[in-house]
Each structure stands twice: as structure tokens, then as C-alpha cells.
N, C-alpha and C positions, 0 to 999 in steps of 0.2 A: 625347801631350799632349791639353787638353782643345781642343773645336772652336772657331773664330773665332765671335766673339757680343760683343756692345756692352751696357755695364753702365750704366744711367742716372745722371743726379747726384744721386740721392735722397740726403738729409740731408748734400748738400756747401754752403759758405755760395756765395758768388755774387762770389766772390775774381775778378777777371781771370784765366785760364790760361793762361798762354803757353807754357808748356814741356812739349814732348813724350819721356818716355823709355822706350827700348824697352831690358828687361833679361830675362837668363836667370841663372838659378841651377842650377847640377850639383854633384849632390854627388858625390861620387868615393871609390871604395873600398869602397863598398857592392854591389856587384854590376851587372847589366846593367839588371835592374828598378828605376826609381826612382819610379815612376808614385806609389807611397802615401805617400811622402815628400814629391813637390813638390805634392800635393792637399792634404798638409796647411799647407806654406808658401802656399798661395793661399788661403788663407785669409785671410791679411794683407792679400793683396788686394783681396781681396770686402770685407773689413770696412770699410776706408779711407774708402768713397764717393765718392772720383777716379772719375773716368770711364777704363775701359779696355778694352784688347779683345785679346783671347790667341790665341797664333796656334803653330800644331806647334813654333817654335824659341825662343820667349816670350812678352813680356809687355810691351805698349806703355800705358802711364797719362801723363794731362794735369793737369797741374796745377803748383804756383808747388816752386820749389827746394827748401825746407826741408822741405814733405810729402812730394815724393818719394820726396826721399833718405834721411829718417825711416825712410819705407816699406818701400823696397829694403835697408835696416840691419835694419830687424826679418826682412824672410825671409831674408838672408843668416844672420841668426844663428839662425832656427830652423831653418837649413838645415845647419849646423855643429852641431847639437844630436845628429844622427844620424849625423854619423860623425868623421871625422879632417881632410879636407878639401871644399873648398866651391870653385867656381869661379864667380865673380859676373862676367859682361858687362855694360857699360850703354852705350848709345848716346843720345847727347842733342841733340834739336835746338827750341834757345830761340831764339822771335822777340817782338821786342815787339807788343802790339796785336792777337796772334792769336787768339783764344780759338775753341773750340770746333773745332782741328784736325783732331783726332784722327779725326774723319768727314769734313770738308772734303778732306781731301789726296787720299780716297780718290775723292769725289766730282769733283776737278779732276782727277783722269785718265781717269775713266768721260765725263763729258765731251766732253773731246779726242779718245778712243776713239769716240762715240757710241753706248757699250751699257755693260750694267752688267760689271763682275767676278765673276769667282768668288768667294765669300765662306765 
């Protein structure tokens, strides 16, 4: 997968974000290699302009319910474009009044820790 990296809110409007969700997409039955198939379903994601940040097992974006899940429906189905079946995970955690999580969560355990993480 590609390396952890934070994608700015360039041309997002300035909505509240409160909900964070981390998803993976596998497609199956294509062999062991899927690296140029899920480069091309992130694509969906770079286009978005959600804030998000990818990490070896997927793919966590902030932002309100109905873009998400948009989102994660557009790569599940160009993820089903390339073969027979598709395996979509999604982990959701909605608070109200949070926005800007998605760094925050990471910073309140660097914190508590007193040093930064591996990133």
C-alpha cells in the first residue's frame, strides 16, 4: 500500500466534520498483486478533497455521512470493475462537535506518550 501522509482540505467547503471512517477495499480473484488496481480506486479518493490519510491496511477520511459513503460506493464499484468480487470493510466513528480529528486523535496520544509516533 501507499505510505501514511495527510491530504489538506483544498477545495472542501468548511461543512463541520465530525465523522471519521477508516475503509479497505480487496478485490479477490485477481491474483496476489493488487497494488495497480487499488492505485487506481484511490483515486476516488485524492479527488474527493476529504481530508485523509492511508495507511498499509487502508484508508481513514473525515467528513459528514453522505460524502463518505458516496465515496467508499464509488471505489467499491471501481473496485468490482476488475474482477468478480470486492471485499469492502468500513469502521466508523461519529462524534458530534469534532471536526478536525483526524490529526487530533493522533496528537492526543503523542501527548499522553510525550513524544511523537511513527508516522
Amino acid at each position: 500500500m501507499l505510505p501514511l501522509f495527510y491530504c489538506s482540505l483544498r477545495g472542501h467547503s468548511k461543512k463541520e466534520m465530525d465523522m471519521l471512517a477508516e475503509f479497505s477495499i480487496i478485490p479477490i480473484g485477481i491474483g496476489a498483486g493488487v497494488g495497480d488496481k487499488l492505485a487506481a480506486v484511490f483515486k476516488f479518493v485524492d479527488a474527493s478533497g476529504l481530508p485523509y490519510k492511508v495507511n498499509p491496511m487502508g484508508t481513514v477520511v473525515e467528513g459528514e455521512w453522505d460524502e463518505i459513503m458516496k465515496l467508499i460506493h464509488k471505489c467499491h464499484s471501481a473496485a468490482m470493475k476488475s474482477g468478480e468480487r470486492t471485499l469492502t470493510r468500513i469502521a466508523i466513528d461519529d462524534r458530534k462537535g469534532k471536526p478536525g480529528r483526524i490529526e487530533e486523535k493522533v496528537k492526543s496520544i503523542e501527548r499522553r506518550l510525550g513524544k511523537s509516533l511513527k508516522k
